[in-house]
C-alpha positions in Angstrom: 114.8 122.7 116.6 111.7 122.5 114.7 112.0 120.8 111.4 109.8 121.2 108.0 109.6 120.3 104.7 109.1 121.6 101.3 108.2 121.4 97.6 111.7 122.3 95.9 109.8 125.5 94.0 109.4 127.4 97.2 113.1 127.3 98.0 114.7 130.8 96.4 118.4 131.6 96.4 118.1 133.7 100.2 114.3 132.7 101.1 112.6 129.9 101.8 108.7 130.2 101.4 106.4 127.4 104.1 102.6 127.1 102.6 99.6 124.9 103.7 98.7 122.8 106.7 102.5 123.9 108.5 101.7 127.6 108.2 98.6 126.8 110.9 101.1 124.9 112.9 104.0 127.5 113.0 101.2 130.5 113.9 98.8 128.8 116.2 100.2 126.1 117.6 103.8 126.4 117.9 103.5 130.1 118.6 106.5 131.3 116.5 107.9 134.1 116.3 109.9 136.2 114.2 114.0 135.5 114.6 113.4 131.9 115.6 115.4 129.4 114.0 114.3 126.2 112.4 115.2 123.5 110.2 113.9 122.8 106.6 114.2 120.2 104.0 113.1 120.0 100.1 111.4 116.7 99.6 113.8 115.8 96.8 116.7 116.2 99.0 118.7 119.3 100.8 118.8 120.8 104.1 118.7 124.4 104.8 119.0 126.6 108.4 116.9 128.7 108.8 115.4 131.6 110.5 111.6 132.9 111.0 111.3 136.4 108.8 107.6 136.6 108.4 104.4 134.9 109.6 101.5 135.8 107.2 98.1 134.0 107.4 98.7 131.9 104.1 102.8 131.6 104.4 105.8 132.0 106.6 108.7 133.3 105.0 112.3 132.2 106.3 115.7 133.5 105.5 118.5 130.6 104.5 121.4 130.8 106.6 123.3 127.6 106.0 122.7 125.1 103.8 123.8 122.1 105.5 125.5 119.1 103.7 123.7 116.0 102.5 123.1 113.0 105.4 121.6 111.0 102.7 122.7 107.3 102.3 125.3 107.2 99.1 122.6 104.3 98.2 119.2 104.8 97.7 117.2 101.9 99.0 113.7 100.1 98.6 112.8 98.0 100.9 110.1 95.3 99.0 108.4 94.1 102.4 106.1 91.4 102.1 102.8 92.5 104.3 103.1 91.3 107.8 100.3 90.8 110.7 99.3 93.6 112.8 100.9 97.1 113.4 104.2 95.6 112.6 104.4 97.4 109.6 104.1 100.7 111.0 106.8 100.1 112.9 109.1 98.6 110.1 108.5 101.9 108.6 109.0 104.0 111.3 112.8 102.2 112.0 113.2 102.0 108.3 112.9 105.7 107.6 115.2 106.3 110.4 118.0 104.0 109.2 117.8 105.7 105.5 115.3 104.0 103.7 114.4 106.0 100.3 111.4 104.6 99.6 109.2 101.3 101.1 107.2 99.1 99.2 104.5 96.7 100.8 103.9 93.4 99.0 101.6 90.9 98.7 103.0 87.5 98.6 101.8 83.7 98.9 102.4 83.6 102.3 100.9 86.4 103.7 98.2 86.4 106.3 96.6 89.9 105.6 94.9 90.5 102.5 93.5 94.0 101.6 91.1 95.4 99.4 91.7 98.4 97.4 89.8 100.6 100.0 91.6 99.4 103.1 94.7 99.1 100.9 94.6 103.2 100.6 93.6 103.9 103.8 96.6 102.0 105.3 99.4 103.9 102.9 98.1 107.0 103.5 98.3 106.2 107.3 102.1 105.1 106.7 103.0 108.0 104.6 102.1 109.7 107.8 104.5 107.8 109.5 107.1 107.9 107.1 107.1 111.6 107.3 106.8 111.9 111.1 110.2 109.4 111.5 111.5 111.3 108.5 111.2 114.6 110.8 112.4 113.4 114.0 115.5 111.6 112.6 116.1 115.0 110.5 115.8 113.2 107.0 117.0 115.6 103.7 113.9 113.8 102.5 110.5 112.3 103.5 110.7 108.2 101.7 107.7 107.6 99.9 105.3 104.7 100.5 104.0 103.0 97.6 100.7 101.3 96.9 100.4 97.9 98.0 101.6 95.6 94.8 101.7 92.0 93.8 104.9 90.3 94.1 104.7 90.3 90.4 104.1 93.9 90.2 107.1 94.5 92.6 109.3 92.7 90.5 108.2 94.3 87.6 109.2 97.7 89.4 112.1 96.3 90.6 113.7 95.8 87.0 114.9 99.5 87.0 116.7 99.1 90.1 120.6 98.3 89.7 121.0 95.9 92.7 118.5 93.4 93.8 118.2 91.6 97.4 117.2 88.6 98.7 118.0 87.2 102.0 117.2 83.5 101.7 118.3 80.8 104.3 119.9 78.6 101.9 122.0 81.6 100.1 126.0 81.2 100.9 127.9 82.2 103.4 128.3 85.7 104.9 131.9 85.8 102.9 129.6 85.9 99.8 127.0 88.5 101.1 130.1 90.8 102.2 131.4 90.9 98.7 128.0 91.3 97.1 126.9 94.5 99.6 130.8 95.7 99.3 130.2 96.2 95.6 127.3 98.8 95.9 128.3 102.2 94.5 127.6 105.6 95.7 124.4 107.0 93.6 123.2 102.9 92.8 119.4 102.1 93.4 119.3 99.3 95.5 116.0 96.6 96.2 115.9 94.5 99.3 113.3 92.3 99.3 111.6 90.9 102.4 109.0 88.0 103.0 106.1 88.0 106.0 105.9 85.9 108.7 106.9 82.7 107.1 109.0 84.0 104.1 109.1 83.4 100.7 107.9 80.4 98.9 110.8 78.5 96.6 109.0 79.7 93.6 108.9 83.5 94.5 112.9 83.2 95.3 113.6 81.7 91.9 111.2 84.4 90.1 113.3 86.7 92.5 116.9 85.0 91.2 115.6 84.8 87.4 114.9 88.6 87.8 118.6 89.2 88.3 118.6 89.4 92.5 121.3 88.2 94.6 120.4 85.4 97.1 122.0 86.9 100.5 122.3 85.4 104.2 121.7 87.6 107.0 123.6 84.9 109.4 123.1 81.7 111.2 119.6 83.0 112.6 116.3 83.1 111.4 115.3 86.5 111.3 111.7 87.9 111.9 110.4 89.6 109.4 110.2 92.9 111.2 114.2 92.4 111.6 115.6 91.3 108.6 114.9 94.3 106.5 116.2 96.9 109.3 119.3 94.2 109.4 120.5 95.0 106.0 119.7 99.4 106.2 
């Protein structure tokens, strides 16, 4: 089943309105037609079945037939993760998405390799939102996560301080008695930060900042993680 998403203002109590690039899609390329049935999703959250009423050259018009329950994590999750080498991060969003991910956050810390200027800085999240929305389609999401501008690991803290749990796997945190009861005490509808370091992790200093800006130190286990893992670990 083909699967869309939408501003919430298109959504009406019995119709569901698609505008813009899909439209194109739906007509020419997919080749829809009237009575088929599809899938689609407000990007603030909500899933509706659906089936094709109209195709007109600026919209396509579907009628709601079941609005499906939420498959949302109880949790909504940002994944702080430190700027790793190559295509790696495109695939840490990809598998993030799928595992629930609300929104990802790329970082640049002390030790990371790549450094971007503004310009390449752009290019690349508007090149992960891409993927973020793709994953967010095929794993049926209620909502595409959004990719944010590359910060400092300043600025991510600073962002961070309106979260209500902070994360920080660190291979001298306790035991994974402690990290049970610290993940166990997450509530349904809590914002939750996990931050993760590149190749190389996170230098003493940027753990304590992380520690004196109220996160919890947590161990992932008794192996050393790659940095493409340990984030998709916790999800």
């Amino acid at each position: 089943m083909y699967h869309f998403f939408v501003e919430p203002h298109q959504i009406g109590a019995e119709e569901i309105r698609i505008e813009g690039a899909d439209v194109n899609h739906i007509r020419n390329v997919l080749r829809m037609k009237p009575g088929e049935e599809i899938l689609i999703s407000s990007r603030e959250g909500g899933d509706y079945f659906c089936r094709v009423e109209e195709l007109e050259p600026e919209y396509v018009s579907a009628k709601i037939l079941e609005e499906w329950e939420n498959k949302e994590l109880p949790a909504r999750i940002h994944l702080f993760q430190g700027l790793p080498k190559g295509d790696k991060m495109e695939l840490i969003i990809q598998k993030a998405v799928e595992l629930g991910a609300f929104s990802i956050i790329p970082v640049e810390t002390k030790r990371c390799v790549v450094k971007l200027d503004a310009k390449k800085a752009a290019k690349k999240v508007v090149r992960w939102q891409q993927i973020a929305e793709s994953a967010a389609k095929q794993s049926k999401r209620m909502l595409i996560p959004e990719i944010h501008e590359v910060m400092t690991y300043k600025q991510a803290l600073e962002f961070a301080k309106q979260l209500d749990v902070k994360l920080i796997p660190y291979e001298l945190a306790k035991g994974m008695k402690e990290t049970r009861e610290i993940l166990s005490e997450i509530k349904p509808g809590q914002s939750v930060g996990i931050f993760i370091g590149p190749e190389g992790g996170f230098e003493e200093e940027e753990v304590a900042k992380a520690l004196e800006a109220g996160a919890h130190a947590i161990t992932l286990g008794r192996r050393i993680l790659r940095t493409e893992t340990a984030g998709l670990a916790i999800l």
